[in-house]
N, C-alpha and C positions, 0 to 999 in steps of 0.2 A: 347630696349628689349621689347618682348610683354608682356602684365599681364597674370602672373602665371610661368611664365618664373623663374628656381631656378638658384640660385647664391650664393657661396660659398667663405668662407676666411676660411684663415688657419694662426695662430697665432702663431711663433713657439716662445714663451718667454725663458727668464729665467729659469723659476721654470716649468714654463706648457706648454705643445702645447694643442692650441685648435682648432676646428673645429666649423665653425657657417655654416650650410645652412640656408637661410633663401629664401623665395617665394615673387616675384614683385607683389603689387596689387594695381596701381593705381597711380603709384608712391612711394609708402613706402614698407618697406623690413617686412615682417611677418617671424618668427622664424618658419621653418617648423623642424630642428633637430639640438641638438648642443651635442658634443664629449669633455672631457678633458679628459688629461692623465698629470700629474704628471713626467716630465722629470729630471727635477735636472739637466738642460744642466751646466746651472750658475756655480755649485757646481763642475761642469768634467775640469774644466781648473786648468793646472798646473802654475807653479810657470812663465814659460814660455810663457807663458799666450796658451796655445795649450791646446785644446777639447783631453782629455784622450780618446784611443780608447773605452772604456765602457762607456765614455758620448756619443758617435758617433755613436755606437751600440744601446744604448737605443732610440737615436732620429730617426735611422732609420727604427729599430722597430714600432714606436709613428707611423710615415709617414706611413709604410706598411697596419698599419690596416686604416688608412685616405682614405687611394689610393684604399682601395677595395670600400670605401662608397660611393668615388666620381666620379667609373666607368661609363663611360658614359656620362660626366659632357665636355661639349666643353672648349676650351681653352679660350674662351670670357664671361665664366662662372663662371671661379675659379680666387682666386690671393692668392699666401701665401707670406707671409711675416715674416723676422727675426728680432731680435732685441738688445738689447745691447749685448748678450753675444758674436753669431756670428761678430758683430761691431769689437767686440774683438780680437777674437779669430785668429792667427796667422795662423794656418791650415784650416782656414774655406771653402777655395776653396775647399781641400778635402773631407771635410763634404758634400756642398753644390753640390758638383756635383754629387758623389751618391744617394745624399738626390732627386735632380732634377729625375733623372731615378727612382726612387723608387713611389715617388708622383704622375710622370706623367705629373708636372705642375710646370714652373720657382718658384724658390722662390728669393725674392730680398730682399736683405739686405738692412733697412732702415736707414738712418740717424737717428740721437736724434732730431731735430727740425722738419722733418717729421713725423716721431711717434707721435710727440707730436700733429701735426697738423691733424694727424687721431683720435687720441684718442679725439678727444675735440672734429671732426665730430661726431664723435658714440654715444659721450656724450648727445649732443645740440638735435641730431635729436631723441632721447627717453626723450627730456622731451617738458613740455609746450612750445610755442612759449612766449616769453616773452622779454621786453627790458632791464631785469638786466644784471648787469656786471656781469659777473661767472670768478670765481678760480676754472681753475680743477685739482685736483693734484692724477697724477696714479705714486705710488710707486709699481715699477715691482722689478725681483732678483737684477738685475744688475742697474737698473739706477731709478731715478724718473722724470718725466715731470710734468711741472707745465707752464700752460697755463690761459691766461686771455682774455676772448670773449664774443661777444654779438650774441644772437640768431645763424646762425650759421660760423659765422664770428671769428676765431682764431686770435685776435690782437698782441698780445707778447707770443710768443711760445719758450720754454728750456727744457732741458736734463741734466741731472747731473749722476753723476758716483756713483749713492749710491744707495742701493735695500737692499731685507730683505735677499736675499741668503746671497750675499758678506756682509752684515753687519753683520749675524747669525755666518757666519765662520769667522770672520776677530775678532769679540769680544765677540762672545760665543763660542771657537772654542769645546768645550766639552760641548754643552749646560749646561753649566751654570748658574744661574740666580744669581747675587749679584750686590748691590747699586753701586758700582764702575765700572762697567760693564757695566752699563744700564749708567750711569755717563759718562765714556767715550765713548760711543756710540753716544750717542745724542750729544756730545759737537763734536766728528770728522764729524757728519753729520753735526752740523749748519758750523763747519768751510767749507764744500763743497758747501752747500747751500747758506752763506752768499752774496755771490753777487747780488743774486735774491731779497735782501731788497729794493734793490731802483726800480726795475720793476713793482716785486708785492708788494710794501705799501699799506698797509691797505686801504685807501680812493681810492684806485684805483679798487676796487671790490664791490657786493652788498651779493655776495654769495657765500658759498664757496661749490664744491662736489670734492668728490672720490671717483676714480673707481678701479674699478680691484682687484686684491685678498689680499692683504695686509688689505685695508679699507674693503671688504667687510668681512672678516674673525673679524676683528674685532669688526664691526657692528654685527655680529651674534652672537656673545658672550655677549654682551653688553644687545642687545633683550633680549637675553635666561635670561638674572641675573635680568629683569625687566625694562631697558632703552629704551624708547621711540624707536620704531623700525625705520631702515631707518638713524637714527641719532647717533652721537658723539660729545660730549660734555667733554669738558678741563678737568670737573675732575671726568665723566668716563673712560676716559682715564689713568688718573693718577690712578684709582680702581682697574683697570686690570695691570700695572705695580705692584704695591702691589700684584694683585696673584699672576704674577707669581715669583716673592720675594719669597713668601712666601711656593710656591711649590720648591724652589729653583736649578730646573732642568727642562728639556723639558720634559725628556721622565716624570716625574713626575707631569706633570700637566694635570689635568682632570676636565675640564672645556665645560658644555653643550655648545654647539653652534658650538667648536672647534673641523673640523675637522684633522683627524691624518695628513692626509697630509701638512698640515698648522702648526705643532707641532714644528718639527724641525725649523721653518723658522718666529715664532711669535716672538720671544726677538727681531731678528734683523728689525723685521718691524714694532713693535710700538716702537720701540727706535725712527726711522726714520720719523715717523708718530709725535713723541714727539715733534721732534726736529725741526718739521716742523709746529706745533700748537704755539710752544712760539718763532718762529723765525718771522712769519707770523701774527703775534696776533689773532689767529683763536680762536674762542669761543664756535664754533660749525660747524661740519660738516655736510652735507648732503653725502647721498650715491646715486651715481649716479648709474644706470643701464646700459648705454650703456660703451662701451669700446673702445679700439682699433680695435678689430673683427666686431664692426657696422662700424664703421668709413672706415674700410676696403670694407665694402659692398657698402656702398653709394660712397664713391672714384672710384669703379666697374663702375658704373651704370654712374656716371659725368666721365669714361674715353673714355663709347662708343659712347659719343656725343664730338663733336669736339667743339662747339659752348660753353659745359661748361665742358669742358679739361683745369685743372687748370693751366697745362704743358704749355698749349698756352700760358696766362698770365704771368708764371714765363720766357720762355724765351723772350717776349719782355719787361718786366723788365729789365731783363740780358743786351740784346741790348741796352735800354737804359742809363743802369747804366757805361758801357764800351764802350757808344758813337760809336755802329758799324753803318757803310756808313748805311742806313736804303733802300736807293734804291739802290745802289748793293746788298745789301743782297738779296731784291727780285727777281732782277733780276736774281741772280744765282740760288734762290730757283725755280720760275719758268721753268728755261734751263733743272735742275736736274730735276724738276717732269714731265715734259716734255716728258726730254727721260727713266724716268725710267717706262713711262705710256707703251713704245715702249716693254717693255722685259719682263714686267711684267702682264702676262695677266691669270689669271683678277688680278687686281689693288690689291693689301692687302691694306687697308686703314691704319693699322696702323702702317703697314712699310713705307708708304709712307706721313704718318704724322709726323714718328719721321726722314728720309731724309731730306722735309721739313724745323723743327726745327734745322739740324744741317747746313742747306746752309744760315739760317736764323744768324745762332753763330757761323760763320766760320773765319769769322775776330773779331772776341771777342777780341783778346790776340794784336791785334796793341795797344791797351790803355797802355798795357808795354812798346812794343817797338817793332818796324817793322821787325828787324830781327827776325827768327826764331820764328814769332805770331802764327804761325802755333801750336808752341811745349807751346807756353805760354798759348795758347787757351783751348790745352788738361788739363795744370794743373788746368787753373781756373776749369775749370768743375769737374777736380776731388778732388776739395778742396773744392767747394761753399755748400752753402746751396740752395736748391732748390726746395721750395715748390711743391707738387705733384710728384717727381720725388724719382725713389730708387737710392741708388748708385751703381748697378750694371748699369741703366738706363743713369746716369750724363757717366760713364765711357765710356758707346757703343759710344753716342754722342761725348765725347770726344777723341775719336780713330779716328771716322770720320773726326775732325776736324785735326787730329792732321796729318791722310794721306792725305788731300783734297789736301796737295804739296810734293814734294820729293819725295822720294826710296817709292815705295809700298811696298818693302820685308820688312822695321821695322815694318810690320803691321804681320808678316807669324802666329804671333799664330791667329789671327780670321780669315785667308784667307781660312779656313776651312768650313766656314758659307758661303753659297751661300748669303743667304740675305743680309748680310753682304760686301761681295762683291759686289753685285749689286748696294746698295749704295754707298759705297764708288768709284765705278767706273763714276756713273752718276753726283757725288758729285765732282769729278776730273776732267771732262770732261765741266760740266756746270763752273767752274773757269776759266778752259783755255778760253772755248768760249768768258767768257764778261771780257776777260783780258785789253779791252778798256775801261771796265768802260760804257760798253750801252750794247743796251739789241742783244743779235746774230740774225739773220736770220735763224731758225731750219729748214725752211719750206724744206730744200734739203738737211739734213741730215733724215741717217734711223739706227738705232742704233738694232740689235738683237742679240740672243744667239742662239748658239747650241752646250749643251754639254758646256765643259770648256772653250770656245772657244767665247767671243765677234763679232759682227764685225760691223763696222761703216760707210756707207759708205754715199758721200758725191757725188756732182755734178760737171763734169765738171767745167762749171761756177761760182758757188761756190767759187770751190777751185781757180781758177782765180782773183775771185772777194776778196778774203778773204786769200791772199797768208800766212799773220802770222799765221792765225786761222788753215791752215792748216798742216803750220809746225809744228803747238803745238799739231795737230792730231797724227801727225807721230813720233811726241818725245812721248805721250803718251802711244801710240803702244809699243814703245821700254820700255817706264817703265814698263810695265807689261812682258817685257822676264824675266826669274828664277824666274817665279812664277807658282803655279799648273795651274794657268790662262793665258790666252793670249791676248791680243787685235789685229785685225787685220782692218787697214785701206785702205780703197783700192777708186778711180774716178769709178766713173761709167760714 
């Protein structure tokens, strides 16, 4: 991207959606305007775990005034992203696909170990360069992460299912504030959080921050009463517990620093904050500045270079870890870019980066078991964890993998995406070809489109020369009849 070039994240939490624009200069992101709105998505889910139409309604609201700001804004410019609640949320497809038409711009839903490995980017790059160990701990509505890294290296990255929404409604459901309240609160939080003792142990960090609205709301209260700004200490913590004792309600507590919007949702996030100081043996916190929404930005900027696209490195992990052939993989990744350079003109780089990764994890799923790898391959992906990646993103890939053999029709709900198509057919076609296990002869095939309509054609000779390769053409052709698509193979 050039400098001065703007670049946008869209944060849609829990409790808030926000907006960060911020300006490239030089390499580092400058804050040119930043948006919150106060959603309560967290708070819109029913017993069934389903986004109430009035949660759905308000976020698409939140989005509509976003989508006016970021008119203009290219698609290699924005990225929104969601987080535990959508994680969630049972009907989020229908959320999310209005939500997409309304913004103007995908939103993808992230993992908890992604989140967490953004949030610690956003963190790292807003403070000094330095060789401590850092604890970062962002308590959001629905979940908290808590991350342990050096400069801007995320080493042990987690997600938990505990926030200050769901903690506010779950044990102050009438904001109440009383000692058995706040009692069991922090004790069902450490029972969540417990496992995290043996990762983050004390001797395992140098420092501790938090980010995001729980700690920073707290911190600002803290300042306001005379507490070293920036910082939180175990028994101002415990100070502010006693307030709000002693106000013994939300709506009754009136405290400088604290804003309203923060009111309803403070019991449940220093509970969480408590319970996370005496779990952790924290003695003092720092408050970090960067967030999720930086980390969002500079993830941006490492996605338009390929060289440090952290996706690259996660999927030959992946390969690694599930022992795929490593030269067939190339070899088929090759065949597919190949021909999809033929159809696709000019080149999308980053449709043809993620084609690529999935001819590269197309045999993932043999580490199961040979039959049906195909179908083992889609689940690993849509079960792993997978640094840089959303799960809307594991899942594309995973489709890929999962048609690269058999019936094209179990694929009919994405055969609707021309892009998508176009992968997946190149992605089919380079399998057949290096079905010997070496690398095909392309030079006399030519692969084009017109309309819904493929066609492939091939050499005399060729097809002489290569009598299976061309039968697997002509089985191909036929896998694609009873679809809105066609293949057609023909000699020239």
């Amino acid at each position: 991207m050039q400098n001065g070039t703007l670049i946008a994240a869209v944060d849609l939490g829990s409790n808030s959606f926000r907006l960060e624009i911020g300006r490239l200069v030089h390499g580092q992101i400058q804050r040119s305007e930043y948006l919150k709105e106060t959603v309560r998505q967290g708070s819109g889910l029913d017993e069934e775990r389903r986004l109430t139409p009035e949660a759905m309604q308000r976020g698409w609201d939140c989005l509509a005034r976003f989508a006016e700001r970021l008119a203009g804004f290219s698609a290699t410019q924005v990225r929104a992203v969601a987080t535990q609640t959508l994680r969630e949320a049972r009907n989020r497809d229908d959320f999310i696909k209005r939500a997409n038409d309304i913004l103007g711009f995908p939103i993808d839903v992230i993992s908890g170990p992604e989140e967490a490995r953004l949030i610690y980017q956003g963190v790292a790059r807003l403070l000094p360069q330095s060789d401590e160990r850092r604890l970062v701990v962002d308590i959001g509505g629905r979940s908290t992460e808590l991350i342990l890294g050096q400069q801007y290296h995320a080493n042990v990255v987690a997600s938990y299912r505990v926030g200050s929404v769901a903690w506010s409604m779950k044990y102050f459901p009438q904001g109440q504030f009383t000692q058995q309240a706040f009692m069991t609160a922090e004790i069902a939080a450490k029972a969540v959080l417990d496992e995290a003792l043996d990762s983050y142990r004390r001797d395992s960090w140098d420092v501790a921050y938090g980010s995001s609205g729980t700690v920073g709301a707290v911190a600002d209260v803290l300042a306001a009463a005379g507490e070293p700004a920036g910082r939180i200490s175990r028994s101002a913590l415990g100070w502010l517990q006693e307030r709000l004792l002693r106000a013994q309600s939300a709506d009754r507590v009136r405290m400088e620093g604290l804003k309203d919007e923060r009111r309803a949702v403070i019991g449940g996030g220093v509970s969480v904050l408590t319970a996370i100081f005496d779990l952790l043996g924290i003695d003092e916190m720092q408050v970090a500045q960067g967030a999720l929404r930086q980390g969002v930005l500079y993830d941006l900027l490492d996605r338009e270079q390929a060289h440090t696209d952290l996706r690259a490195s996660t999927v030959l992990a992946l390969s690694e870890r599930f022992q795929v052939d490593a030269a067939q993989a190339e070899r088929v990744r090759e065949a597919a870019l190949t021909l999809y350079q033929q159809i696709e003109d000019p080149v999308e780089e980053r449709a043809e980066r993620k084609l690529g990764w999935a001819a590269q994890l197309h045999e993932i799923g043999q580490q199961i078991a040979h039959s049906d790898y195909h179908r083992h391959g889609a689940y690993i992906l849509d079960n792993t964890d997978a640094p840089g990646f959303s799960l809307p993103e594991l899942h594309r890939l995973g489709q890929l993998i999962l048609g690269h053999r058999g019936k094209v029709r179990k694929l009919e709900a994405d055969l609707g995406d021309e892009d998508f198509v176009r992968q997946l057919l190149c992605l089919r076609l380079a399998v057949a070809l290096c079905h010997a296990r070496r690398s095909p002869d392309l030079a006399s095939l030519k692969l084009s489109q017109t309309g819904a309509q493929f066609s492939l054609s091939a050499s005399a000779a060729w097809c002489q020369q290569f009598p299976q390769s061309a039968h697997l053409m002509r089985e191909e052709a036929l896998a694609w009849q009873k679809t809105p698509w066609s293949l057609l193979f023909q000699q020239r």
